[in-house]
N, C-alpha and C positions, 0 to 999 in steps of 0.2 A: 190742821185746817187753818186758812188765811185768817182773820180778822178781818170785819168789816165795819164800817163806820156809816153812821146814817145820815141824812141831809140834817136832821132834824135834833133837837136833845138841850146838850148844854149851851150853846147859842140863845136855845131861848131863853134857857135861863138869867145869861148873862154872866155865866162864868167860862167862857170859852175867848183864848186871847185871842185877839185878830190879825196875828202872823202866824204863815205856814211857817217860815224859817225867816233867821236874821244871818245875812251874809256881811261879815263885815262892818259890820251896823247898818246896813242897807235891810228893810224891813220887803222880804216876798210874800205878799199878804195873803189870809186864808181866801179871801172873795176873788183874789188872782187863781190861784188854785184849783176854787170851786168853777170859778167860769169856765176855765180850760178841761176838768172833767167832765163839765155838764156837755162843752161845746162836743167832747171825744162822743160822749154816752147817746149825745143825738144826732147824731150823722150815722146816719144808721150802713150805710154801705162801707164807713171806715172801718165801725166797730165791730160787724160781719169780718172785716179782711184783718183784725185785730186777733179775733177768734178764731177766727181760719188757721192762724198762725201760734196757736195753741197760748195767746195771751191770756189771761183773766181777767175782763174789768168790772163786771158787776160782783158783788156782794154777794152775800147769804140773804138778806134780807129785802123788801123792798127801799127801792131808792137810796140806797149802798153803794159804795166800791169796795173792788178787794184789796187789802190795805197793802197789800205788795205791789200792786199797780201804781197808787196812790206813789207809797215809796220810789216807783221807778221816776215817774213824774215830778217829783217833789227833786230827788236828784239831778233829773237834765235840767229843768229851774235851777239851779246852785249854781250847775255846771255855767250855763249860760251867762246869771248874774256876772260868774267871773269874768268868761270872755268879755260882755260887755265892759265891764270895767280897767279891762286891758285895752280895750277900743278905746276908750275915753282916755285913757293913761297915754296912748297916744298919738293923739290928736288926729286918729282916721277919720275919715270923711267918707258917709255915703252917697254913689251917684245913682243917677236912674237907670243906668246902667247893671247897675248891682241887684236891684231891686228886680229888674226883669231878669237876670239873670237866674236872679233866689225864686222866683220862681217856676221857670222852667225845673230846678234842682227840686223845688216839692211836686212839680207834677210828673217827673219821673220814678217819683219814690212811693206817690200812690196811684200812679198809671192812667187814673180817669180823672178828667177836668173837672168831672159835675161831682168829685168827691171833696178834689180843695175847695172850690165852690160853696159846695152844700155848709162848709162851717160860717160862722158868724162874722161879719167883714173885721169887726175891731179884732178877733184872735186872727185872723188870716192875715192882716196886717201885722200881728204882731209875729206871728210865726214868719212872716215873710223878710219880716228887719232882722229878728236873730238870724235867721240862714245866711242871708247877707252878710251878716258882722263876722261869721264866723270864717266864711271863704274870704273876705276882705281883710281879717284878722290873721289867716292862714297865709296868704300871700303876703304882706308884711313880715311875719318871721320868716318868710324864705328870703326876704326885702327881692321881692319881684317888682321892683323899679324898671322902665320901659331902657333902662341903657343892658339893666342886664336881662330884661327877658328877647333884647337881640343879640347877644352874647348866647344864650343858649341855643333861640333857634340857629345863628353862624355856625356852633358845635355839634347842632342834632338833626340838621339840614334835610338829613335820607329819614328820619320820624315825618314829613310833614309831604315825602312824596310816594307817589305810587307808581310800581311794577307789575308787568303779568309775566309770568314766566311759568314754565314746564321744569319737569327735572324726570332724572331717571336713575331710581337709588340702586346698588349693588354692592357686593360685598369687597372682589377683591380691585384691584388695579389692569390687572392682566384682562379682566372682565369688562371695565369701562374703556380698554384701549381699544377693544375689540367689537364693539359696539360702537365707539365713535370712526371706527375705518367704515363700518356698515355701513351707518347715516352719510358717511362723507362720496358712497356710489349710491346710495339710494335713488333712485328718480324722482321720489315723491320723500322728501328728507321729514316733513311733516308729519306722514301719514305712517311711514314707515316706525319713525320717533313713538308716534302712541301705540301702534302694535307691540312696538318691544315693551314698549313701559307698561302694559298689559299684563305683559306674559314673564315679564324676567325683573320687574321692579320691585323693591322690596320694601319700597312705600306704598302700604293697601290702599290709604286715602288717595291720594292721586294717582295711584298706577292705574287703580279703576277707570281712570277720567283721563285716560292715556296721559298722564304726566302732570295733566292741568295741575297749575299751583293756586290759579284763580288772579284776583290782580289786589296787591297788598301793600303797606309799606314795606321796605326792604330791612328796616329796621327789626322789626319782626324775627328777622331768622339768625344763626349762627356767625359767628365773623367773617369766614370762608368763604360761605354761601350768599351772604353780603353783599362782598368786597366783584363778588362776579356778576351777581344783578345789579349791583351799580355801573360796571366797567365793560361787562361784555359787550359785544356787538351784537346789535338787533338781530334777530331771527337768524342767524349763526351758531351753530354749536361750538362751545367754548372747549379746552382741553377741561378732561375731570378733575374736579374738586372735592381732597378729601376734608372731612369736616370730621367731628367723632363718632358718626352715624355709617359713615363708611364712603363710599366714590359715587359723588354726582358727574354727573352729563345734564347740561343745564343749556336749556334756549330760552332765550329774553324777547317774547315778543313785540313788548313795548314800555317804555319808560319816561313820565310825567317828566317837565323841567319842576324843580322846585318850587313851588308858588309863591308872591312876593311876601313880606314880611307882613303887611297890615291883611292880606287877604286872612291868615292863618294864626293874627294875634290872640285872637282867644285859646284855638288851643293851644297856643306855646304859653300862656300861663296857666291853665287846666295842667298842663304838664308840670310847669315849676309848683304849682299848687298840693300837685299829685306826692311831690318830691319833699315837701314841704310840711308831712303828716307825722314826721318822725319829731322834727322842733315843736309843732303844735303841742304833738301828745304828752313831748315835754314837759312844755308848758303849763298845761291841764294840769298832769300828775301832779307837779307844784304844787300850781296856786290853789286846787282842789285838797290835797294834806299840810298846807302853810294855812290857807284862810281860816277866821274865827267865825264857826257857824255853829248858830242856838236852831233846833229843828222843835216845834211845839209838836212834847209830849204825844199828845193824840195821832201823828203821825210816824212816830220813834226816836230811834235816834241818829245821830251821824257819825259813822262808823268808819274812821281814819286807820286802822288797820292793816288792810287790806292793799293790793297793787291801785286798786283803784276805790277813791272814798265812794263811801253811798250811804243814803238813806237807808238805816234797818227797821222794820214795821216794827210796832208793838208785836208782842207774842200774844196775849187776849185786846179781846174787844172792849178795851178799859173806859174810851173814850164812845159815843154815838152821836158826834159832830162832823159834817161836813165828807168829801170824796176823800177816798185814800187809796193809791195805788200810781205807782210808774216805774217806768224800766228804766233802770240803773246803768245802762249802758254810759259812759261818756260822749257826747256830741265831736263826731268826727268833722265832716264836711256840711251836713245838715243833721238836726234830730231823728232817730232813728225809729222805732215804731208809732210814735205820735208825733206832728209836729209839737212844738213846743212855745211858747215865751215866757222870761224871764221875769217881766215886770208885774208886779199884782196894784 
């Protein structure tokens, strides 16, 4: 059974220190801690969808957390501390850009506005700077500098346009020759095209939808299959294309010119950024098994071990001070079941 810790106890006493952990000698204070659990515990439609999600945040007791929650929390705090301190280390800058950015990124991760909302402005701010730092921290080790985020979009050009195209999958050769002599006396080359891909196409998804591919980046698909919705000629049946799925017959009904670089700079650094998770998580592993961190007692201990360090609860409820419990995930792009910040 979890451990729970109660609002109340040795605080009043006055034997309860007043750091959750010390990162580094950087001190993450308990009233940090406690403000971001109370802010979690009363936003009641987060903690429903916290629940939902088979997390546990209340306690056994009244006015408790469950001390593995507390732990989850107490870890993305560390995690963060670091990030920030790698931000600091150097010399990023946040714009207002960032900021609106970091939040569109928390209102996709809990879906309704009036849930970021409903928390308390100064943790909403503050979850709102660490998501920031973290994508802005992210994009620095990829060094997504503006010469080479148009270096990637110049190399990834077909990611950033869009195609609609049909196909018509079969197995052998002799099969797609013969079908493209069909289409080529068809009278209606169209109509004809979805009939067959109906009845003789060995792609269920689009042979249902007479071939329909839909309209997508070209990127998307095999090199083969590609290199012909980039090149073919509009609403022309191309010669079959094999791929390792077997012989297309492919029509291109339409194909976007590439859009210019600034229409599409965001996502070509959501891209670089994308690309950019494997240095990060580097990073993280690092400075998360390198850093000196003191975790106060009543919360557990930290636990260097493991692939990834974390906060481990106490085993009994030794302590009846204060929230305890957070999910120990590492912070990839934004914090993961709670938002998060760092600073107490």
């Amino acid at each position: 059974m979890a451990a729970s810790i109660s609002l109340t106890g040795l605080a009043a006493c006055g034997s309860a220190e007043p750091y959750a952990a010390k990162v580094n000698g950087i001190t993450l204070s308990k009233a940090g801690l406690d403000d971001e659990l109370d802010a979690i515990r009363n936003n009641k439609k987060y903690l429903a969808a916290l629940e939902q999600s088979n997390i546990t945040v209340k306690g056994k007791g009244s006015g408790t957390f469950d001390s593995s929650f507390v732990a989850r929390v107490l870890t993305r705090r560390i995690y963060l501390e670091l990030i920030h301190e790698e931000f600091v280390k150097r010399k990023l800058k946040l714009k207002a850009a960032d900021l609106t950015a970091a939040r569109e990124q928390l209102l996709t991760s809990v879906g309704d506005p009036a849930v970021l909302d409903a928390f308390p402005k100064a943790y909403y701010n503050e979850i709102r700077r660490t998501t920031a730092e973290v994508t802005v921290l992210q994009a620095d080790l990829a060094n997504a500098s503006d010469d080479n985020l148009r270096k990637y979009y110049a190399d990834h050009q077909d990611m950033f346009q869009q195609a609609c195209a049909a196909h018509i999958l079969v197995e052998a050769k002799a099969e797609a020759d013969a079908i493209e002599k069909e289409l080529a006396k068809a009278a209606d080359p169209k109509a004809t095209f979805a009939e067959i891909a109906r009845s003789k196409s060995k792609d269920p998804g689009s042979g249902a939808k007479g071939g329909d591919l839909g309209c997508a980046s070209p990127s998307g698909y095999v090199e083969e299959f590609k290199a012909a919705v980039l090149t073919q000629k509009l609403g022309v049946i191309g010669d079959p294309v094999k791929t390792q799925f077997g012989y297309h017959i492919i029509r291109v009904d339409s194909r976007d010119p590439v859009p210019p670089f600034e229409e599409v700079k965001e996502q070509v650094q959501q891209a670089v950024t994308d690309g950019a998770q494997g240095p990060f998580n580097d990073f993280l592993n690092k400075a998360s098994s390198k850093a000196k961190v003191e975790v106060n007692p009543r919360y557990g201990t930290y636990d260097t071990s493991g692939d990834s360090p974390q906060v481990v609860p106490p085993k009994s409820p030794s302590v009846t001070d204060g929230p305890t419990d957070a999910p120990p995930e590492a912070p990839s792009d934004a914090p993961a079941d709670a938002p998060t910040d760092t600073t107490g």
